[in-house]
C-alpha positions as CSV (number, residue, x, y, z in Angstrom):
1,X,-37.6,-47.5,7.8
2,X,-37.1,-44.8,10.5
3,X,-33.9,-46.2,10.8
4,X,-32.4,-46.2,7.6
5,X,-33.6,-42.5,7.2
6,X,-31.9,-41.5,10.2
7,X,-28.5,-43.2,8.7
8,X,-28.7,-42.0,5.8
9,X,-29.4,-38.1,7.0
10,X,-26.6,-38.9,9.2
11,X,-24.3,-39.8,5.7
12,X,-25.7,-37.0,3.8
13,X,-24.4,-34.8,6.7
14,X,-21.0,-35.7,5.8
15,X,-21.4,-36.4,1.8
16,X,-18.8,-33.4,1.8
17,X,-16.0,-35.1,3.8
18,X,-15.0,-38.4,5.2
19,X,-17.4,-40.1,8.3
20,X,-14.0,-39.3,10.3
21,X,-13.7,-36.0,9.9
22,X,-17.6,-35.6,10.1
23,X,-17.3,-37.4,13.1
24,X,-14.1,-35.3,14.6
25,X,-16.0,-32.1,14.0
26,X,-19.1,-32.7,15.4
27,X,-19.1,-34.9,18.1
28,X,-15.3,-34.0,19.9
29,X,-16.3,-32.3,22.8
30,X,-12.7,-30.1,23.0
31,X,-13.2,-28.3,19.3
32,X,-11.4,-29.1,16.0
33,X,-7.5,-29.7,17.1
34,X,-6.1,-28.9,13.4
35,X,-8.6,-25.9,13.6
36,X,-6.3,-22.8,13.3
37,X,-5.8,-20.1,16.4
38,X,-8.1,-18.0,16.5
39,X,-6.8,-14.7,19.2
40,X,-7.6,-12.0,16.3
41,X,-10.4,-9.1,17.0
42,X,-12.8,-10.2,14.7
43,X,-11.9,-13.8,15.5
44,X,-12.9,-13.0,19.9
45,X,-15.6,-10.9,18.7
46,X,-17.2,-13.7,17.0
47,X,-16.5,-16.3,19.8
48,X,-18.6,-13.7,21.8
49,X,-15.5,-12.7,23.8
50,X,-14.3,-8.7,24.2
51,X,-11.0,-8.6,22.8
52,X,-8.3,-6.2,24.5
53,X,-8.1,-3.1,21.8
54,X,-6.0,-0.2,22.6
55,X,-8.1,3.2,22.1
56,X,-7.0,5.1,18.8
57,X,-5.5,8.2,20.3
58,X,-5.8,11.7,18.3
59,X,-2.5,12.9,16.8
60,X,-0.8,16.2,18.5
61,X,-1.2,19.8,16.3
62,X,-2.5,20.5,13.1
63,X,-2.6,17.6,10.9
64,X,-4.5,18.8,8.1
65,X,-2.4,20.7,5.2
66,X,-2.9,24.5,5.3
67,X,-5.3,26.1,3.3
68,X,-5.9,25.4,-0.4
69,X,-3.9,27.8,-2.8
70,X,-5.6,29.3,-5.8
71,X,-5.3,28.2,-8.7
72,X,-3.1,30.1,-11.1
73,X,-4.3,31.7,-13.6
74,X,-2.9,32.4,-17.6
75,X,-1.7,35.8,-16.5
76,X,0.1,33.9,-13.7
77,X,1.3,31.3,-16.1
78,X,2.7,34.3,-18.6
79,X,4.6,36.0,-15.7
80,X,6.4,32.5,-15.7
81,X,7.2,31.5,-18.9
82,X,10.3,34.3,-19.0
83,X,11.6,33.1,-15.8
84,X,14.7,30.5,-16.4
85,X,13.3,27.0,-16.6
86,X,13.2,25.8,-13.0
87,X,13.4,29.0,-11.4
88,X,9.4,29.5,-10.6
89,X,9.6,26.0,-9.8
90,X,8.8,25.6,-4.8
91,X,10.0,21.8,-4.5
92,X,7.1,20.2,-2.0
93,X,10.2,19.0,0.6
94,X,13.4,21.0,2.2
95,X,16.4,20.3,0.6
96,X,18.5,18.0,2.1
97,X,21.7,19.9,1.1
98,X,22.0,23.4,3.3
99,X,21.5,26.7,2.2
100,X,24.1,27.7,-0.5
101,X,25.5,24.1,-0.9
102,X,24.6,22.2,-4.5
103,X,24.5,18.3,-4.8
104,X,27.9,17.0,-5.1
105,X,28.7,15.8,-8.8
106,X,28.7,12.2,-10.2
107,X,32.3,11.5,-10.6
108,X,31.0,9.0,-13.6
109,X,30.0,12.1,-15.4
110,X,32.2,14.6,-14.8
111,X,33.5,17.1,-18.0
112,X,31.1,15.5,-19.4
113,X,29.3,17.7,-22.5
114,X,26.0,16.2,-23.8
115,X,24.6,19.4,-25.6
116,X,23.9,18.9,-29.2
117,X,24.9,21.5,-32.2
118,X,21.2,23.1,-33.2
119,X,20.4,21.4,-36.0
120,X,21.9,17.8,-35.6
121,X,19.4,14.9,-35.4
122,X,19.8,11.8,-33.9
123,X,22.1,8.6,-35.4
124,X,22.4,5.2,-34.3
125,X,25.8,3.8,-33.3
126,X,26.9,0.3,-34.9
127,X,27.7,-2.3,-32.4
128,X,25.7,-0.8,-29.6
């Protein structure tokens, strides 16, 4: 009876895959051949081996972004509104055009005039 108990423990063990691979995982002395590589951090660190990190350095100068600005209030909103549309506008980045020089012009577009007389509402074009 002890026998059969011990054999079929030993099958249960394995109900989840075949006796062979049971067999291949367990009792091969030199590891799991098909097992995949493992040389990551986490991977060493849980083989119980000190993996070779390289030390997070701190960046040079200030990193952080200057200090907050205040927010703007209506009064600074109304001083604004007269101003052309664009013109109170600071763009976050340097322009990458020098000082005095405008973005060249799309050839495609050129003379073209796409204002609309006040007062005109929209139409839809047959065959488009």
């Amino acid at each position: 009876m002890r026998q059969v108990l011990i054999l079929a423990s030993l099958l249960l063990l394995g109900a989840c895959s075949s006796e062979r691979h049971f067999g291949a995982d367990s009792l091969w002395p030199f590891g799991n051949p098909n097992a995949p590589v493992a040389n990551g951090e986490t991977a060493q660190r849980a083989l119980g081996n000190a993996p070779q990190v390289a030390p997070i350095l701190p960046q040079a100068g200030n990193v952080w972004p200057g200090a907050v600005q205040p927010v703007p209030t209506i009064a600074d909103e109304e001083k604004q509104m007269s101003q052309p549309l664009g013109a109170a506008f600071t763009p976050s980045l340097p322009s990458p055009y020098p000082p005095g020089e405008a973005p060249p012009e799309n050839a495609d577009l050129s003379g073209a005039d796409f204002s609309a007389v006040p007062g005109a509402s929209a139409t839809k074009v047959k065959g488009q």
